[in-house]
N, C-alpha and C positions, 0 to 999 in steps of 0.2 A: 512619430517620435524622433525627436533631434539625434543622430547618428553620435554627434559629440557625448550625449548622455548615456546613451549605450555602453562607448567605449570608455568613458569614468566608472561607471560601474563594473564593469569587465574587472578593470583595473585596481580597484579595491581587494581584489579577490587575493590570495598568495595561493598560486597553484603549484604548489612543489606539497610534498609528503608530510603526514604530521604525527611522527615520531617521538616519544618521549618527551612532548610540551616543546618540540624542536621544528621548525619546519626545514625540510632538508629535499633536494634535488633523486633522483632515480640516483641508485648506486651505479648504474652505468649511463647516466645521461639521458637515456630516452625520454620522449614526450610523445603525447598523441592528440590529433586534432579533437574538439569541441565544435559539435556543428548547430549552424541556426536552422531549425527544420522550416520556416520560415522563409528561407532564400533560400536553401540549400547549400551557403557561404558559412569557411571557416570564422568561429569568432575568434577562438584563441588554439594555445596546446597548455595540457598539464601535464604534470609528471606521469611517467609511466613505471608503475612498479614492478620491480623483482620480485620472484622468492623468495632471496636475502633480503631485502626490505619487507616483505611481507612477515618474516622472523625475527626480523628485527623490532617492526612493531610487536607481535603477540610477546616477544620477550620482555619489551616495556612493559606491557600489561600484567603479565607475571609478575613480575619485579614488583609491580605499584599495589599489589592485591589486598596483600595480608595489611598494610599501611590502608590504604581506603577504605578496608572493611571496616577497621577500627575506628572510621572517622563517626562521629555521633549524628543520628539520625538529622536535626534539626541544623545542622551543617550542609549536610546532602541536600536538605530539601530548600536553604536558603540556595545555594546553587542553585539550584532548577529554577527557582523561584527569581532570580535576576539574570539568567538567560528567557524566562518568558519575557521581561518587560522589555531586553534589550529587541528581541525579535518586535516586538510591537513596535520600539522605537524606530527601527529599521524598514519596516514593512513596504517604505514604496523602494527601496533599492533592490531588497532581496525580491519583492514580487517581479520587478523588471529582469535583474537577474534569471530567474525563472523562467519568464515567458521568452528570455532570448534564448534558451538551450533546449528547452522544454517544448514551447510553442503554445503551453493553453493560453486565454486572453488574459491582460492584466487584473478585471475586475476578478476572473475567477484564482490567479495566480497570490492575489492581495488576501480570498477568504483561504488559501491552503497555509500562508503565511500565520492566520488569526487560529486556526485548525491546530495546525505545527505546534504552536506556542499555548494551546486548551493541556498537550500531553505532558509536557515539562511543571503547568502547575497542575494540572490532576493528580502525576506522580510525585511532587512535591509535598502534597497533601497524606499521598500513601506511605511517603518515608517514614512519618512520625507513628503512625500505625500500623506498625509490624508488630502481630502480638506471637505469644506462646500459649502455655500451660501449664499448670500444676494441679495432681489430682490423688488421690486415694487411690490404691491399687482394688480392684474389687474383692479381693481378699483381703485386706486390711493389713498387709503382711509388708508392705514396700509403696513406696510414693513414684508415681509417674513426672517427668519436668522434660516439657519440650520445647524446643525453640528453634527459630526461623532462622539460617544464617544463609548470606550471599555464595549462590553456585560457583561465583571463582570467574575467572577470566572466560571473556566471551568472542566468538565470531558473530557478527550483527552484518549480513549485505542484504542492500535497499534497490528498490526498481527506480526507473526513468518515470513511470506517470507521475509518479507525488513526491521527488525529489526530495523535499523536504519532512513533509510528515511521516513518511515511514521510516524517517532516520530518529526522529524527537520521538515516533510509538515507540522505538527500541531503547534511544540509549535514556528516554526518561525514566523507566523501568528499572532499567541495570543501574543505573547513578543511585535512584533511591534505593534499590535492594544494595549497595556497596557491591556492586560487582565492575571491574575494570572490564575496556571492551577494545576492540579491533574493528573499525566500520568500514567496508569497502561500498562505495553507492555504483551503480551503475554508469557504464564508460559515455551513454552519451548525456545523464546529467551530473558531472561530478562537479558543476560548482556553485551550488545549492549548498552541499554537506562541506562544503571547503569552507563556505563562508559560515556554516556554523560552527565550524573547530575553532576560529576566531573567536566566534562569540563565550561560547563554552570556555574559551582560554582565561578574555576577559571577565566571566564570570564565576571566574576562580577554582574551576575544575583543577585538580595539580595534576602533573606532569606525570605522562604513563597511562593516567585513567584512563582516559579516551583516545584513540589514537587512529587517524585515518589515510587509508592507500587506496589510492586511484589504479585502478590497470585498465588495459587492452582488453589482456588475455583471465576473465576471473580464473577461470579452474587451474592455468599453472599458478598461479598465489596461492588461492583460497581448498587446493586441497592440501597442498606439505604442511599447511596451517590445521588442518583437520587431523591427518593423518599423525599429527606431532606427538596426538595427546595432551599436550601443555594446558589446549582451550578446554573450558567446562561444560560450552554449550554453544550449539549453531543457531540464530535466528534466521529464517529466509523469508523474503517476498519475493516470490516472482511465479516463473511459470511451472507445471506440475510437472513438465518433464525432467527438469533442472534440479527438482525438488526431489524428486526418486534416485537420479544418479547422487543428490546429495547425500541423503537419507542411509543410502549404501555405504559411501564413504564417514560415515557417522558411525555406522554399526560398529566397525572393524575398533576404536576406541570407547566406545557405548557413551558418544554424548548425547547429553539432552539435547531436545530439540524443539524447536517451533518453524513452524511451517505456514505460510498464508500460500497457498497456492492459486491454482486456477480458478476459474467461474465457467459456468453455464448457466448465471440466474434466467429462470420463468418468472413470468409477470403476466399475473393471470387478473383479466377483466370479469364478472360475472353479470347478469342480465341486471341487476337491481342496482349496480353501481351508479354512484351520482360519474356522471361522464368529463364534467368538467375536471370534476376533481382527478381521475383517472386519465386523464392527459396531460393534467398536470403533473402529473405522479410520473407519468412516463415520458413526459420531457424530461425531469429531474434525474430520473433513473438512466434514459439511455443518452440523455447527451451532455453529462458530465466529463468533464475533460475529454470533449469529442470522440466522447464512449470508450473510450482508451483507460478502463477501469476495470476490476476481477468482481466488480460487483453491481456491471453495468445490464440491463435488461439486454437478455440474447435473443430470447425466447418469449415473444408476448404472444398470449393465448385470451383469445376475446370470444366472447360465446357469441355464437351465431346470427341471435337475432339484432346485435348490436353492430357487429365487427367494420358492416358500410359505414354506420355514421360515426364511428370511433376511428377507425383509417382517417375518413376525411375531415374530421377536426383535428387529428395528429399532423395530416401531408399540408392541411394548410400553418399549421404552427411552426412544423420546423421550415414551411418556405419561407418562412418570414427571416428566418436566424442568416445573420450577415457572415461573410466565411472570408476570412482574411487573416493578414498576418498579427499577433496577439497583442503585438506592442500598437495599432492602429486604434483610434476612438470609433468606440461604437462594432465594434467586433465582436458576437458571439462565438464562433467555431472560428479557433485555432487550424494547423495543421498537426498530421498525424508525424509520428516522431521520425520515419525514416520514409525511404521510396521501396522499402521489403515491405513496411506493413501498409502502404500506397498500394500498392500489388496485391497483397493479398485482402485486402477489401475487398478489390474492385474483382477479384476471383472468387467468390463468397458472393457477391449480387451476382455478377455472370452466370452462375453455376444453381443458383436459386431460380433466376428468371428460366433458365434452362431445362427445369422441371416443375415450369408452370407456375412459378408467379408473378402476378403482375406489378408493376412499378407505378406507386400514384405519386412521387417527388423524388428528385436527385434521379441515381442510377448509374452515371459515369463521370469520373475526372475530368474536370479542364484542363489541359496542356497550358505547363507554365512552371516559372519558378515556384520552389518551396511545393511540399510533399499536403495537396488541398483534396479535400474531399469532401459534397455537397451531404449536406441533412438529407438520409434516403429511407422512404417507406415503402416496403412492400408489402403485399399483398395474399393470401393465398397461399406462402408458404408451407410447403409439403415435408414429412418426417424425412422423404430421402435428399433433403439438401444437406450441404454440408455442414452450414450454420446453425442446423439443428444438434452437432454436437459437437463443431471447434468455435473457439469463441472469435468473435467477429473485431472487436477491439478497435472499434472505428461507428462515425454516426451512421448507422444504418438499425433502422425499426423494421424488424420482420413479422408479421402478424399473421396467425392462425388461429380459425375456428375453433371453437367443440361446441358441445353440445350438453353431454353432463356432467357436475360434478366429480366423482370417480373417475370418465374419463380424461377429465383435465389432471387431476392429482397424476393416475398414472404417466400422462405424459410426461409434466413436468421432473418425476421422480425417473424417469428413462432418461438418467447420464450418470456417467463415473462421478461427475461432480457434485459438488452440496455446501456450495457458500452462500448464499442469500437465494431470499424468493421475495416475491413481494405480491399481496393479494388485494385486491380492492373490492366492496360489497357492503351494501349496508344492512346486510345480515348480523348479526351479532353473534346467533352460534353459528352460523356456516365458515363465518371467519375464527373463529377458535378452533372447529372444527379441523378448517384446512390446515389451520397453522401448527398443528399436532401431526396431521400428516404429511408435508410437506419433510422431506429429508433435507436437512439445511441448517446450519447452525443458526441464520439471521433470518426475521420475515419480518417484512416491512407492512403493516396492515393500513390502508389507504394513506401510505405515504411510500416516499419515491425513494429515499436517503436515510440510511439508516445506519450512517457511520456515527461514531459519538466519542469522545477522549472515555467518559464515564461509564462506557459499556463495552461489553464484551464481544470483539470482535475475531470471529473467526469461520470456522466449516468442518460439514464432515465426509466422511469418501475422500478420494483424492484432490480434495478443495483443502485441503491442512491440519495440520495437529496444533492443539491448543490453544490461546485465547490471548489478545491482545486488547489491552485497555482495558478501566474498572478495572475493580478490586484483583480480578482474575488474572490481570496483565500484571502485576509486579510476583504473583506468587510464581509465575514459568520464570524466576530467576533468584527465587529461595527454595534452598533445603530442608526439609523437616531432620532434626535429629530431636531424637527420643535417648534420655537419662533417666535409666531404674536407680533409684537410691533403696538401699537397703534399711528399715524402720526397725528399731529393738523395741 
């Protein structure tokens, strides 16, 4: 990739705060590095925000509330509707963009781009259909009239793996339900969401609606922003520890919440599975954005009489997958986002092989620039590793035995977690079966990928509260209120 193209794109970007349809500098000046996980080389700095800028924004959003409520559904949803085209228009800057701060490959960086921009008109679609009610009181004495109105101003912060689409899953939602927002992304991708407060601007979002701060530091910003009361409701993606201290800081003002938290998806093989396809499935599954996902296979559980010849069509697929820097042609595996989660990869396969299982591909780090880590299958994995209940968050396939049914469900249902599973069998009731048992909000039945703008994504146990995308995704940011009329 020409270096000159890089830094044009860099440069497109306005990395300063965005404030009341204002872009504006830190109130005291500060900035903080942007790194290419890639080289391990700064690309830029952006603004590093305050408190008081952090107040500053949520008070625009106040201000803009009752005024954007009132704007008419088919306004809302023409917004949404020309920030998707602009994103398409845009799609190889912003993908480059992406993969310079981010690290996944460009081709994969292009389809998050086409992803991103599915949420803006899905929920463009759900603005015009917000409905209510009217009805007979069952005593015939009084009439029922209920209606959907926008929860009020929002805290929305977004993770580093998908930059982009988990900021379009949130603010597509709130824009069409008429709720103003506050979007803080995470410090080492913030200019993905920079460059969409652009976009949003030019696609006629007004001023206050939307408003985005970059920090260092999230929790001094994003708690005096909780604790204010001002906001109506917290969105989060990220990790479950994050998510619990947030969750607490929520209580104390009782806002709504949504939550996408952690993963420990199982990915269970059964004896009658077609195999091709189930390698398929779990390439897709575990080395999407070089497994750096909350919905990436943690846990693959292959029945016994299979699991040799299901290893070795898996450790020869991912040897095939090219591992380089993401802006390069012909690069599947990117690198991992920092040299913390370099580290703790490579202490997760350590600590696995260390209790007996064997490595058929990858297994350690090459020494070098940029944070690289080989496609790794293991073998044999045992319940007392550690992988069997922190998430791995890096390309590494760890695969274990069973033997029956029940005890595969048990196993897989042994974690705090419960965001996806994914089953493969061409049983038809064994897989209904499972998918009723399996404790999980998503199961993916002989498929790998099971995100969708028009479906409802989320988890249950300490994997998150509520639903994101479909129908499900605009109502975590409307109100039901209920009007008794009196009937003579």
């Amino acid at each position: 990739m020409d270096i000159n193209r890089e830094k044009a794109v860099i440069d497109t970007v306005d990395k300063r705060l965005f404030i009341d349809g204002k872009w504006i500098d830190a109130s005291d000046g500060r900035t903080f590095d942007v790194v290419d996980p890639g080289t391990g080389q700064k690309l830029c700095t952006v603004a590093d925000a305050t408190p008081a800028d952090g107040r500053a924004a949520l008070d625009a959003a106040v201000a803009a509330q009752r005024e954007f409520a009132a704007t008419a559904p088919r306004a809302r949803a023409d917004m949404l509707m020309a920030a998707f085209e602009l994103l398409h228009q845009r799609v190889e800057d912003l993908a480059l963009l992406m993969t310079l701060e981010m690290g996944k490959p460009l081709a994969e960086a292009r389809g998050e781009i086409a992803y991103a921009a599915e949420f803006f008109r899905h929920f463009a679609e759900e603005a015009t259909r917000i409905d209510g009610g009217y009805q007979t009181a069952p005593a015939g004495g009084a009439r029922f009239l209920v209606a959907r109105q926008p929860v009020g101003p929002c805290l929305l912060i977004t993770p580093w793996n998908f930059p982009m689409a988990m900021g379009t899953r949130k603010l597509g939602p709130a824009i069409a339900a008429g709720c103003t927002s506050v979007i803080k992304p995470a410090h080492q991708t913030p200019l993905s969401m920079l460059a969409l407060m652009g976009i949003l601007e030019e696609a006629g979002v007004p001023p206050g609606t939307v408003n985005c701060i970059t920090a260092m530091d999230a929790n001094a910003v994003s708690e005096p922003l909780i604790r204010s009361g001002l906001a109506r409701k917290l969105s989060f993606t990220g990790s479950t520890r994050v998510g619990r201290i947030l969750l607490e800081q929520c209580a104390q003002k009782v806002l709504r919440t949504s939550m996408e938290l952690g993963g420990n998806a199982p990915f269970i093989v059964f004896a009658d599975a077609d195999l091709d396809e189930a390698v398929d499935g779990a390439v897709a599954a575990k080395m999407r954005n070089m497994g750096e996902a909350c919905t990436a296979a943690n846990r693959i559980y292959v029945h016994a009489s299979v699991i040799d010849e299901f290893g070795r069509r898996l450790a020869e697929r991912l040897a095939t997958l090219t591992v380089g820097r993401g802006t390069e042609a012909g690069i599947s595996v990117g690198p991992l986002i920092d040299e913390a989660a370099l580290h703790k990869v490579q202490a997760l396969v350590d600590d696995a092989v260390g209790h007996g299982a064997r490595v058929l591909t990858g297994g350690s780090a090459e020494p070098g620039d940029g944070y690289f880590y080989p496609p790794t299958v293991l073998t044999g994995v045992p319940r007392e590793a550690r992988m069997s209940d922190e998430e791995i968050f890096g390309p590494v396939a760890p695969l274990t035995p069973f033997m029956s049914e029940d005890d595969v469900i048990a196993a897989a249902n042994d974690t705090e977690y419960g965001l996806v599973a994914y089953v493969f069998t061409n049983d038809l009731r064994r897989a209904l079966r499972v998918a009723e048992a399996l404790e999980t909000g998503m199961v993916g039945l002989n498929q790998g990928v099971v995100s969708n703008p028009a479906a409802p994504f989320g988890g249950v146990k300490q994997s998150g509260l509520g639903r994101e995308g479909g129908a499900a995704g605009i109502d975590e940011f409307l109100e039901t209120k209920y009007v008794g009329i009196a009937w003579a």
